[in-house]
Biotite code that builds the C-alpha atoms (Angstrom):
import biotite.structure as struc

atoms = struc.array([
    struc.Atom([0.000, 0.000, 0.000], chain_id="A", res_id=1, res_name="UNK", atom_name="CA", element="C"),
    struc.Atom([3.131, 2.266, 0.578], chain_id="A", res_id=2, res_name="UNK", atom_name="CA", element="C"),
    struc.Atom([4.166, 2.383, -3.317], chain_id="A", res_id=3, res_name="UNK", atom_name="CA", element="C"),
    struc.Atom([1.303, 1.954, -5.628], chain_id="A", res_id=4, res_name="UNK", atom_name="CA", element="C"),
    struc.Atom([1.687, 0.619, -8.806], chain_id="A", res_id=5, res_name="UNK", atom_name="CA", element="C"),
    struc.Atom([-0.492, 2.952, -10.395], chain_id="A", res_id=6, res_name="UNK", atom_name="CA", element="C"),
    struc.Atom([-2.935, 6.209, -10.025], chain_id="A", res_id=7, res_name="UNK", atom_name="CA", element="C"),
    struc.Atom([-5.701, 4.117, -9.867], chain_id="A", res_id=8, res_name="UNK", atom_name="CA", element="C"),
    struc.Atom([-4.327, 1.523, -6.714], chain_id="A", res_id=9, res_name="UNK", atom_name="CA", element="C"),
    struc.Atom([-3.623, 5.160, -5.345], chain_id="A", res_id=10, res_name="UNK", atom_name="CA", element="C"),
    struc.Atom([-7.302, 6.028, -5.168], chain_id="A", res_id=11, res_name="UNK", atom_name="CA", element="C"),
    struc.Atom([-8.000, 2.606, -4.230], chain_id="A", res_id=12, res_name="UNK", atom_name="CA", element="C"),
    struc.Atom([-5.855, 2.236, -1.618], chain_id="A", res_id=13, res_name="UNK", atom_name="CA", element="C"),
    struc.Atom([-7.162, 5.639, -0.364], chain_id="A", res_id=14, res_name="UNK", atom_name="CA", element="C"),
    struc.Atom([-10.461, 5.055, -0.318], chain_id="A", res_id=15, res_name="UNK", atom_name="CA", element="C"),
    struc.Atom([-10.282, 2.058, 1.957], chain_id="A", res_id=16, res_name="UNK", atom_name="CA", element="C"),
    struc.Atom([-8.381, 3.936, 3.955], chain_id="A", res_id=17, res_name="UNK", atom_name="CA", element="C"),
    struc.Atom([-10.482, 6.533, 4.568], chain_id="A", res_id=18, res_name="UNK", atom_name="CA", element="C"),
    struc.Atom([-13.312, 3.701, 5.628], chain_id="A", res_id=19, res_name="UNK", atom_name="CA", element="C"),
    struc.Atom([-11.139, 2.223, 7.695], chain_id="A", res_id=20, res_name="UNK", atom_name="CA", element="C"),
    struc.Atom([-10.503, 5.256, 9.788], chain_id="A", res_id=21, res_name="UNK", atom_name="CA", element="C"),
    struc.Atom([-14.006, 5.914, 10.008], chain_id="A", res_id=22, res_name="UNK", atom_name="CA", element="C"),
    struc.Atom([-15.150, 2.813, 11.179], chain_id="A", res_id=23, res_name="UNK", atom_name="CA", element="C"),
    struc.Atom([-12.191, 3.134, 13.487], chain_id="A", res_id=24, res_name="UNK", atom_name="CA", element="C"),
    struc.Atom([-13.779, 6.287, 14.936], chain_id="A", res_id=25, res_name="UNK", atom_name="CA", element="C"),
    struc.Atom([-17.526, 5.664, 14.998], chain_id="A", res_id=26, res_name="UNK", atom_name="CA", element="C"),
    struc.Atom([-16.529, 2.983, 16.861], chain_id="A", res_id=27, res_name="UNK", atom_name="CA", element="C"),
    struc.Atom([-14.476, 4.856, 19.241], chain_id="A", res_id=28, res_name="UNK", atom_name="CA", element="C"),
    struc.Atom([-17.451, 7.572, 19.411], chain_id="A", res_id=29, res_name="UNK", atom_name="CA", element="C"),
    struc.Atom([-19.989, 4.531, 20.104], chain_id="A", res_id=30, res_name="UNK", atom_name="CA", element="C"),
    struc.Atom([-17.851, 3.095, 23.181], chain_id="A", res_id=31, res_name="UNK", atom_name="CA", element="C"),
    struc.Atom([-17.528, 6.368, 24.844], chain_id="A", res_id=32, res_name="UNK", atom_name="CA", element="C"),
    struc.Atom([-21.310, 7.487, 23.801], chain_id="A", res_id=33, res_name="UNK", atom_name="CA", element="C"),
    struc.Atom([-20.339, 10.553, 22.388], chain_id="A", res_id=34, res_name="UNK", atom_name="CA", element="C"),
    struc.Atom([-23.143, 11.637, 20.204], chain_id="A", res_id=35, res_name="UNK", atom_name="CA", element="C"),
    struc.Atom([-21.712, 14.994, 18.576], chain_id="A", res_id=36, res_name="UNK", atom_name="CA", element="C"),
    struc.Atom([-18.328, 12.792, 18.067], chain_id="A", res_id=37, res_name="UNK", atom_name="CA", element="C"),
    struc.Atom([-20.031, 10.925, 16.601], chain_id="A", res_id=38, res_name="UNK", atom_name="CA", element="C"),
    struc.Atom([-22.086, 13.724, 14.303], chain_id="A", res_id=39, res_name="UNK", atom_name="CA", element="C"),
    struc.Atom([-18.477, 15.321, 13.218], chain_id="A", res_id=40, res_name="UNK", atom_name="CA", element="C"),
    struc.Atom([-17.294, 12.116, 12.195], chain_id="A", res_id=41, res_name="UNK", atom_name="CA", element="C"),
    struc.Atom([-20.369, 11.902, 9.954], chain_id="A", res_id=42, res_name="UNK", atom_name="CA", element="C"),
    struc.Atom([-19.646, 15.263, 8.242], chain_id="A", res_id=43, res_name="UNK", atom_name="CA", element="C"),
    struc.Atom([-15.788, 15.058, 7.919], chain_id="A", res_id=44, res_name="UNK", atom_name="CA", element="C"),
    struc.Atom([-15.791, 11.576, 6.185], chain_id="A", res_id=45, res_name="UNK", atom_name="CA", element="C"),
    struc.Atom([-18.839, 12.779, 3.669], chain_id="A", res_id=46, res_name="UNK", atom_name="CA", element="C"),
    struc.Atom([-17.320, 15.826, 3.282], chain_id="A", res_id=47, res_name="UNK", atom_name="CA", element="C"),
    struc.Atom([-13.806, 14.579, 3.520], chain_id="A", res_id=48, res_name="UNK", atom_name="CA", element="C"),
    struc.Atom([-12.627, 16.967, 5.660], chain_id="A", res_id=49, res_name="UNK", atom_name="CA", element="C"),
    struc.Atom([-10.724, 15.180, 7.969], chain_id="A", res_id=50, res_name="UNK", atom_name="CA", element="C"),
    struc.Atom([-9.666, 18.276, 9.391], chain_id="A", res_id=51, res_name="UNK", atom_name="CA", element="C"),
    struc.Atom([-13.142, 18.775, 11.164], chain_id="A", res_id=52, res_name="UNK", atom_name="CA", element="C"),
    struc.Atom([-11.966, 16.082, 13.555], chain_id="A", res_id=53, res_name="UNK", atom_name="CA", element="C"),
    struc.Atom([-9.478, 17.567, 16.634], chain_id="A", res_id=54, res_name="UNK", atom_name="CA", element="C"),
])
């Protein structure tokens, strides 16, 4: 996953990423029953701005 092959493994590879991360973190938000975690989390990975998240 560290040296793609080509543009299109790129965009693979970061797409499952990016799913990843957010199942990683609804999950997170769901253990601690954070409801407006969980809400930014929402908006940041449809919007993909990850930066939302701090």
């Amino acid at each position: 996953m560290l040296q793609p092959k080509s543009t299109r493994e790129r965009y693979h590879y970061g797409f499952w990423l990016q799913f990843y991360l957010y199942n990683d973190l609804k999950d997170l938000a769901k253990r601690t029953n954070d409801k407006a975690l969980a809400s930014v989390i929402d908006k940041a990975y449809l919007q993909s701005k990850w930066e939302l998240i701090k």
